[in-house]
C-alpha positions in Angstrom: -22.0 -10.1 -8.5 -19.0 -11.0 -6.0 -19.2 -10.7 -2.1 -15.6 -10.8 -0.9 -15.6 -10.8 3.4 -12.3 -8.9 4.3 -11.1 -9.4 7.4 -7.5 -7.9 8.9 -5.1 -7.6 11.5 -6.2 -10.9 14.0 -2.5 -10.9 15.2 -3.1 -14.3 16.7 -1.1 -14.6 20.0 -1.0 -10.9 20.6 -3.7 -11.4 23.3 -5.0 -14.2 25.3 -8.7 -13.2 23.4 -7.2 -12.8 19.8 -8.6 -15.8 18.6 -12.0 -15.7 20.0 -12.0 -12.2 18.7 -11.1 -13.3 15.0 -14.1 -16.5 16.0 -16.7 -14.3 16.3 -16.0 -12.1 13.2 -15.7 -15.7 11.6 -19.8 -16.5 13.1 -20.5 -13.2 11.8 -19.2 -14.3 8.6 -21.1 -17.3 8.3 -24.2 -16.1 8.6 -24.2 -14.2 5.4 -26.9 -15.3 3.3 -24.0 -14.9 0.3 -19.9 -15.1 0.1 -17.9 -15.8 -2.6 -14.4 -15.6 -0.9 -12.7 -14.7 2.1 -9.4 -12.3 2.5 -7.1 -11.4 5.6 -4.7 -8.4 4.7 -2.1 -9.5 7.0 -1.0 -9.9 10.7 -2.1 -12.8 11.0 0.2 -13.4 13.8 1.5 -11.3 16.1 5.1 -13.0 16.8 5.0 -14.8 13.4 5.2 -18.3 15.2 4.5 -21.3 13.4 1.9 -22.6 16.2 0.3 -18.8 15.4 -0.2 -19.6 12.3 -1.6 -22.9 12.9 -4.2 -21.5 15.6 -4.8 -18.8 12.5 -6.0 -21.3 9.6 -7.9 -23.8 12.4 -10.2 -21.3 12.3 -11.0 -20.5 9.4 -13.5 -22.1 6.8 -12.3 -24.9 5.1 -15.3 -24.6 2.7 -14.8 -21.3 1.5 -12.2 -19.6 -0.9 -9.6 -17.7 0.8 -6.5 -15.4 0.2 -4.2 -14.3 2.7 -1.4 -11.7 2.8 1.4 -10.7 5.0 2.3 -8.0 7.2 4.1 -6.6 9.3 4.4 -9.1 12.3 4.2 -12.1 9.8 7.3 -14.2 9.3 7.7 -15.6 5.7 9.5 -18.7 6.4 6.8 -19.8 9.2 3.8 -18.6 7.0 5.1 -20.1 3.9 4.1 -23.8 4.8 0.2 -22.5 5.4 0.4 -21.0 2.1 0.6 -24.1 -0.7 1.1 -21.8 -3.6 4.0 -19.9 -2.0 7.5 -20.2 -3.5 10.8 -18.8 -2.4 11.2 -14.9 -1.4 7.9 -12.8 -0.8 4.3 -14.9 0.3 2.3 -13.9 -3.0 -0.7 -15.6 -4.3 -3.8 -15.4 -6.5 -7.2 -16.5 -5.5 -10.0 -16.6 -8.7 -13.1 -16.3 -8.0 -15.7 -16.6 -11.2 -13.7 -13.5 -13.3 -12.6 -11.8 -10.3 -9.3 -12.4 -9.7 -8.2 -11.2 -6.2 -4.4 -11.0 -6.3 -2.4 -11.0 -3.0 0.9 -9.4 -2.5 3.4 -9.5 0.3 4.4 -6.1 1.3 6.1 -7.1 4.4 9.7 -6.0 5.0 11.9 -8.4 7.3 12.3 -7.0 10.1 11.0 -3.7 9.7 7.0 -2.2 9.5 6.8 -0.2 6.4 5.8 -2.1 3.8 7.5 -2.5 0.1 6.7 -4.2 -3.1 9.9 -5.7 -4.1 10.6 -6.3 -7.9 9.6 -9.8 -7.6 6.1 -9.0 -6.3 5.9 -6.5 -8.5 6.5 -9.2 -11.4 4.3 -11.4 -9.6 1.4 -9.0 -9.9 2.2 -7.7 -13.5 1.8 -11.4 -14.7 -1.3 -12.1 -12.5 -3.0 -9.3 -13.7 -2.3 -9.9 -17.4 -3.4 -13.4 -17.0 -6.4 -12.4 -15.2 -9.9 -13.6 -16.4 -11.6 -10.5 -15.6 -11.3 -7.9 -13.3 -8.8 -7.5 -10.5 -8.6 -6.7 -7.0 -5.0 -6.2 -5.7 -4.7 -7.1 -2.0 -1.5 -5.6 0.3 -1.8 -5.1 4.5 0.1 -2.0 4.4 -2.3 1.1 2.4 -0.6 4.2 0.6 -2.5 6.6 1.7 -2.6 8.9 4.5 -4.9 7.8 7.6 -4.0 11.0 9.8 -1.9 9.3 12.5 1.7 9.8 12.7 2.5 6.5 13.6 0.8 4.7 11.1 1.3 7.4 8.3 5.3 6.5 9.0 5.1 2.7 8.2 2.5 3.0 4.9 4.1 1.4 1.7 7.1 3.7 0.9 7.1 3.0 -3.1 3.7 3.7 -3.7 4.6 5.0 -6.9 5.0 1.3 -8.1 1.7 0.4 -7.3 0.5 3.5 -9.2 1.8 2.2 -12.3 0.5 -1.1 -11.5 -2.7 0.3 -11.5 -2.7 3.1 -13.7 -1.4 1.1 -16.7 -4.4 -2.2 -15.8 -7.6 -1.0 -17.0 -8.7 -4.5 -15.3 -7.4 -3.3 -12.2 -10.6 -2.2 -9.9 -9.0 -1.2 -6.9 -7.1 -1.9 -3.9 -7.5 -3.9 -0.4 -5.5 -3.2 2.8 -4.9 -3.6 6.4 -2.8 -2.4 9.2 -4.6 0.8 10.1 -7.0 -1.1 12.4 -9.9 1.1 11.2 -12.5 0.9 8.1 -10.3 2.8 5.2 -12.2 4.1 2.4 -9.9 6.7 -0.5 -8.8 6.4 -4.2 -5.8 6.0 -5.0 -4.7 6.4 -8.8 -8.0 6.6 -9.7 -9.5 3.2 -7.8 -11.0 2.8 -4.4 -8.6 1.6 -1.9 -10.4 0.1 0.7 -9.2 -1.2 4.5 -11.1 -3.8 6.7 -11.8 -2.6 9.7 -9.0 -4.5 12.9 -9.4 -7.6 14.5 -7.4 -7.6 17.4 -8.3 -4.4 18.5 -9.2 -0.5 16.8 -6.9 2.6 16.0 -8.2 5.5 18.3 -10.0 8.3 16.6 -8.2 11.0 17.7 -4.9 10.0 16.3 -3.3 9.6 19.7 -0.3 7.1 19.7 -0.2 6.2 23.8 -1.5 4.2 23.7 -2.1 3.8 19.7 -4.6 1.1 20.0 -8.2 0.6 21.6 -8.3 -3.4 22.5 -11.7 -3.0 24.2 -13.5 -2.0 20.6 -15.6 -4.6 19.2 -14.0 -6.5 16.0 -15.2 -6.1 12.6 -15.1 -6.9 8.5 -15.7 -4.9 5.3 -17.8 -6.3 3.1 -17.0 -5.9 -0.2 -19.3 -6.3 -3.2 -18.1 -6.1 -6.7 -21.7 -5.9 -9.3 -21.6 -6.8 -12.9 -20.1 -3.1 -13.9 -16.8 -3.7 -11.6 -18.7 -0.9 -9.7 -17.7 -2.0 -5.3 -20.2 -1.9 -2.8 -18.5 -1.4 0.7 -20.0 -2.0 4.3 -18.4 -1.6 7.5 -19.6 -4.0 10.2 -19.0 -3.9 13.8 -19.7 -6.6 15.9 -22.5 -6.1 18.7 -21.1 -6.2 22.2 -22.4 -10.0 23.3 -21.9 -11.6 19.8 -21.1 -15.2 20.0 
Protein backbone atom coordinates (compact mmCIF):
# COMPACT_ATOMS: atom_id res chain seq x y z
CA UNK A 1 0.00 0.00 0.00
CA UNK A 2 0.98 3.71 -1.13
CA UNK A 3 -0.65 7.01 0.27
CA UNK A 4 0.22 9.75 -2.15
CA UNK A 5 -1.27 13.48 -0.67
CA UNK A 6 -2.04 15.52 -3.82
CA UNK A 7 -2.27 18.87 -3.42
CA UNK A 8 -2.81 21.69 -6.55
CA UNK A 9 -3.16 25.01 -7.67
CA UNK A 10 -1.58 27.14 -4.34
CA UNK A 11 -0.67 29.96 -6.87
CA UNK A 12 1.59 31.53 -4.30
CA UNK A 13 1.45 35.29 -4.55
CA UNK A 14 -2.00 35.36 -6.20
CA UNK A 15 -3.40 36.49 -2.76
CA UNK A 16 -2.15 38.03 0.33
CA UNK A 17 -3.65 34.49 2.08
CA UNK A 18 -2.23 31.96 -0.61
CA UNK A 19 0.34 30.76 1.56
CA UNK A 20 -1.44 30.36 4.74
CA UNK A 21 -4.05 28.68 2.69
CA UNK A 22 -1.51 26.10 1.09
CA UNK A 23 -0.08 25.97 5.41
CA UNK A 24 -3.07 24.70 6.60
CA UNK A 25 -3.66 21.98 3.85
CA UNK A 26 0.16 21.32 4.67
CA UNK A 27 -1.06 20.79 8.94
CA UNK A 28 -3.77 18.79 7.51
CA UNK A 29 -1.23 16.82 5.87
CA UNK A 30 0.85 16.15 8.62
CA UNK A 31 -1.46 14.73 10.70
CA UNK A 32 -1.95 11.67 8.68
CA UNK A 33 -1.22 8.70 10.59
CA UNK A 34 0.46 7.42 6.96
CA UNK A 35 2.15 9.30 3.72
CA UNK A 36 4.39 7.97 1.39
CA UNK A 37 4.78 11.08 -0.88
CA UNK A 38 3.63 14.28 -1.57
CA UNK A 39 2.53 15.91 -5.26
CA UNK A 40 1.43 19.49 -6.38
CA UNK A 41 -0.01 19.44 -10.10
CA UNK A 42 1.08 22.83 -10.88
CA UNK A 43 0.60 26.61 -10.23
CA UNK A 44 2.61 26.81 -7.85
CA UNK A 45 2.97 30.38 -8.42
CA UNK A 46 0.74 32.68 -9.62
CA UNK A 47 3.28 35.21 -11.50
CA UNK A 48 5.99 32.55 -11.81
CA UNK A 49 8.48 34.72 -9.67
CA UNK A 50 11.47 33.29 -8.37
CA UNK A 51 10.70 34.70 -4.65
CA UNK A 52 7.14 32.66 -5.43
CA UNK A 53 8.79 29.82 -5.76
CA UNK A 54 10.93 30.20 -2.92
CA UNK A 55 7.89 31.16 -0.42
CA UNK A 56 6.38 27.72 -2.34
CA UNK A 57 9.11 25.00 -1.22
CA UNK A 58 9.72 26.90 2.45
CA UNK A 59 6.70 25.41 3.11
CA UNK A 60 6.74 22.31 2.36
CA UNK A 61 8.17 19.18 4.26
CA UNK A 62 11.58 18.66 3.87
CA UNK A 63 11.09 15.13 5.33
CA UNK A 64 8.83 13.86 2.94
CA UNK A 65 9.11 12.66 -0.77
CA UNK A 66 7.75 15.17 -3.21
CA UNK A 67 7.05 15.75 -6.90
CA UNK A 68 5.97 18.80 -8.43
CA UNK A 69 4.69 19.79 -11.91
CA UNK A 70 4.02 22.86 -13.80
CA UNK A 71 1.27 24.79 -14.98
CA UNK A 72 -0.09 27.32 -16.32
CA UNK A 73 1.17 30.42 -14.43
CA UNK A 74 4.58 28.57 -13.73
CA UNK A 75 7.65 29.95 -15.42
CA UNK A 76 10.23 27.24 -16.35
CA UNK A 77 13.33 29.16 -16.13
CA UNK A 78 12.39 30.51 -12.42
CA UNK A 79 11.06 26.95 -11.37
CA UNK A 80 13.85 25.14 -12.80
CA UNK A 81 16.49 26.02 -9.95
CA UNK A 82 13.80 24.44 -7.19
CA UNK A 83 13.67 21.54 -9.25
CA UNK A 84 17.40 19.61 -9.05
CA UNK A 85 16.60 16.98 -11.53
CA UNK A 86 15.39 19.46 -14.13
CA UNK A 87 17.34 19.85 -17.36
CA UNK A 88 16.98 22.18 -20.29
CA UNK A 89 13.33 22.62 -22.13
CA UNK A 90 10.15 21.30 -20.11
CA UNK A 91 10.38 20.82 -15.90
CA UNK A 92 9.93 16.89 -15.95
CA UNK A 93 10.77 14.59 -13.25
CA UNK A 94 10.22 11.18 -11.54
CA UNK A 95 9.68 10.63 -7.99
CA UNK A 96 9.94 6.51 -6.83
CA UNK A 97 8.36 5.67 -4.15
CA UNK A 98 8.80 1.70 -3.04
CA UNK A 99 7.52 0.36 -6.86
CA UNK A 100 5.35 3.15 -7.53
CA UNK A 101 6.82 5.38 -9.61
CA UNK A 102 5.00 8.75 -9.86
CA UNK A 103 6.18 10.38 -13.08
CA UNK A 104 5.74 14.22 -13.45
CA UNK A 105 5.29 15.98 -16.69
CA UNK A 106 5.27 19.61 -17.70
CA UNK A 107 2.30 20.44 -19.71
CA UNK A 108 2.79 24.07 -19.48
CA UNK A 109 2.88 26.13 -22.71
CA UNK A 110 4.86 29.54 -22.53
CA UNK A 111 2.86 31.90 -22.55
CA UNK A 112 -0.35 30.52 -23.18
CA UNK A 113 -2.98 28.19 -20.67
CA UNK A 114 -3.75 25.10 -22.58
CA UNK A 115 -1.52 22.62 -21.83
CA UNK A 116 0.73 20.29 -24.38
CA UNK A 117 2.99 17.38 -24.06
CA UNK A 118 5.81 18.26 -26.26
CA UNK A 119 7.85 15.37 -27.93
CA UNK A 120 10.48 15.73 -25.39
CA UNK A 121 8.11 15.12 -22.47
CA UNK A 122 6.58 12.68 -24.31
CA UNK A 123 10.19 10.83 -24.50
CA UNK A 124 10.70 11.71 -21.10
CA UNK A 125 7.64 9.72 -19.97
CA UNK A 126 8.08 6.81 -22.53
CA UNK A 127 11.57 6.09 -20.89
CA UNK A 128 10.30 6.65 -17.28
CA UNK A 129 7.68 4.34 -17.63
CA UNK A 130 9.73 1.59 -19.27
CA UNK A 131 12.29 2.01 -16.56
CA UNK A 132 9.75 1.95 -14.00
CA UNK A 133 10.02 -0.56 -11.03
CA UNK A 134 6.43 -1.15 -10.80
CA UNK A 135 3.46 0.58 -11.47
CA UNK A 136 3.00 4.15 -12.69
CA UNK A 137 1.22 7.14 -11.93
CA UNK A 138 1.54 9.93 -14.64
CA UNK A 139 1.15 13.41 -13.10
CA UNK A 140 0.18 16.66 -15.53
CA UNK A 141 -1.74 20.06 -13.99
CA UNK A 142 -3.82 20.48 -17.06
CA UNK A 143 -6.66 17.15 -17.28
CA UNK A 144 -8.15 15.88 -20.73
CA UNK A 145 -11.26 15.52 -19.90
CA UNK A 146 -14.26 17.60 -19.90
CA UNK A 147 -15.18 19.38 -16.35
CA UNK A 148 -18.41 21.28 -17.85
CA UNK A 149 -17.14 24.79 -17.72
CA UNK A 150 -16.36 26.56 -20.80
CA UNK A 151 -13.56 28.30 -19.64
CA UNK A 152 -11.75 25.56 -18.29
CA UNK A 153 -12.87 23.02 -20.96
CA UNK A 154 -10.96 25.64 -23.59
CA UNK A 155 -7.49 25.38 -21.91
CA UNK A 156 -7.47 21.25 -21.17
CA UNK A 157 -4.43 19.52 -22.78
CA UNK A 158 -5.08 19.84 -26.57
CA UNK A 159 -3.13 16.53 -27.74
CA UNK A 160 -4.74 14.29 -25.51
CA UNK A 161 -4.46 11.73 -28.05
CA UNK A 162 -0.66 11.47 -27.05
CA UNK A 163 -1.29 10.64 -23.64
CA UNK A 164 -3.74 8.03 -24.82
CA UNK A 165 -1.08 6.14 -26.41
CA UNK A 166 1.04 6.76 -23.51
CA UNK A 167 -1.30 5.02 -21.53
CA UNK A 168 -2.97 2.61 -23.64
CA UNK A 169 0.29 0.95 -24.87
CA UNK A 170 1.74 0.86 -20.55
CA UNK A 171 0.03 -1.89 -18.94
CA UNK A 172 2.14 -0.43 -15.87
CA UNK A 173 0.40 2.72 -16.30
CA UNK A 174 -2.40 3.06 -13.42
CA UNK A 175 -3.74 6.28 -14.12
CA UNK A 176 -3.58 9.86 -14.28
CA UNK A 177 -3.15 12.96 -11.74
CA UNK A 178 -4.12 16.56 -12.53
CA UNK A 179 -4.84 20.03 -11.57
CA UNK A 180 -6.06 23.30 -12.79
CA UNK A 181 -9.77 22.76 -12.50
CA UNK A 182 -9.84 23.93 -8.87
CA UNK A 183 -12.31 21.20 -7.95
CA UNK A 184 -12.02 17.28 -6.89
CA UNK A 185 -11.94 15.51 -10.55
CA UNK A 186 -12.69 11.91 -10.63
CA UNK A 187 -13.16 10.11 -14.74
CA UNK A 188 -11.29 7.53 -16.81
CA UNK A 189 -9.60 8.26 -19.43
CA UNK A 190 -8.21 5.47 -21.81
CA UNK A 191 -9.24 3.06 -19.52
CA UNK A 192 -7.50 4.54 -16.13
CA UNK A 193 -8.78 6.86 -13.46
CA UNK A 194 -7.82 10.32 -13.93
CA UNK A 195 -8.04 11.97 -10.86
CA UNK A 196 -7.80 16.04 -9.89
CA UNK A 197 -6.91 17.42 -6.36
CA UNK A 198 -9.28 19.49 -5.25
CA UNK A 199 -7.75 23.90 -5.43
CA UNK A 200 -5.70 25.53 -3.09
CA UNK A 201 -6.00 29.01 -3.67
CA UNK A 202 -9.51 29.11 -4.09
CA UNK A 203 -12.62 26.60 -5.80
CA UNK A 204 -14.27 26.48 -9.34
CA UNK A 205 -17.99 27.43 -8.87
CA UNK A 206 -20.47 24.73 -9.28
CA UNK A 207 -22.58 26.09 -11.64
CA UNK A 208 -20.08 26.55 -14.30
CA UNK A 209 -20.37 30.33 -14.18
CA UNK A 210 -17.10 32.11 -15.43
CA UNK A 211 -17.68 35.89 -13.61
CA UNK A 212 -16.36 35.45 -11.68
CA UNK A 213 -14.89 31.74 -12.46
CA UNK A 214 -13.49 31.31 -9.09
CA UNK A 215 -14.92 31.03 -5.34
CA UNK A 216 -11.66 32.40 -3.09
CA UNK A 217 -13.79 32.21 0.08
CA UNK A 218 -14.10 28.09 -0.15
CA UNK A 219 -12.09 26.20 2.22
CA UNK A 220 -8.72 24.53 0.63
CA UNK A 221 -8.39 20.97 0.20
CA UNK A 222 -6.23 17.58 -0.98
CA UNK A 223 -7.08 14.13 -2.57
CA UNK A 224 -5.82 11.53 -1.03
CA UNK A 225 -4.79 8.95 -3.01
CA UNK A 226 -4.19 5.27 -2.07
CA UNK A 227 -2.79 2.82 -4.38
CA UNK A 228 -3.34 -1.15 -2.54
CA UNK A 229 -1.21 -4.11 -3.43
CA UNK A 230 -3.65 -4.84 -6.76
CA UNK A 231 -2.68 -1.12 -8.34
CA UNK A 232 -6.41 -0.83 -7.44
CA UNK A 233 -6.68 3.60 -6.15
CA UNK A 234 -8.49 4.54 -3.22
CA UNK A 235 -9.48 8.33 -3.61
CA UNK A 236 -10.78 10.87 -0.77
CA UNK A 237 -11.63 14.32 -1.19
CA UNK A 238 -10.90 16.51 1.93
CA UNK A 239 -12.03 19.90 2.67
CA UNK A 240 -10.66 21.75 5.26
CA UNK A 241 -13.01 22.80 8.29
CA UNK A 242 -13.66 26.49 8.50
CA UNK A 243 -11.17 27.38 11.67
CA UNK A 244 -8.40 24.85 10.77
CA UNK A 245 -5.08 25.91 11.88
Amino acid sequence: MTVVAHLSDPHIGATAASVDRLDRVLAEVGRLPRLDALLITGDLADHGLPDEYAAFFAALPPAVPTLVTPGNHDVRDALRPFVPAAGAGPVNSVLDVADLRLVGLDTSVPGRDEGYLEPATLAFARNAIDQAPGRVLLAMHHPSIPVGNPVLDGMALTNASALTELVTSSPSVIGCLTGHVHSGLAGTFAGRPMLGAVGIVSTLRIDGGTDPLEDRTAMPGLALHTIDDSGGIITVFHALAPGTT
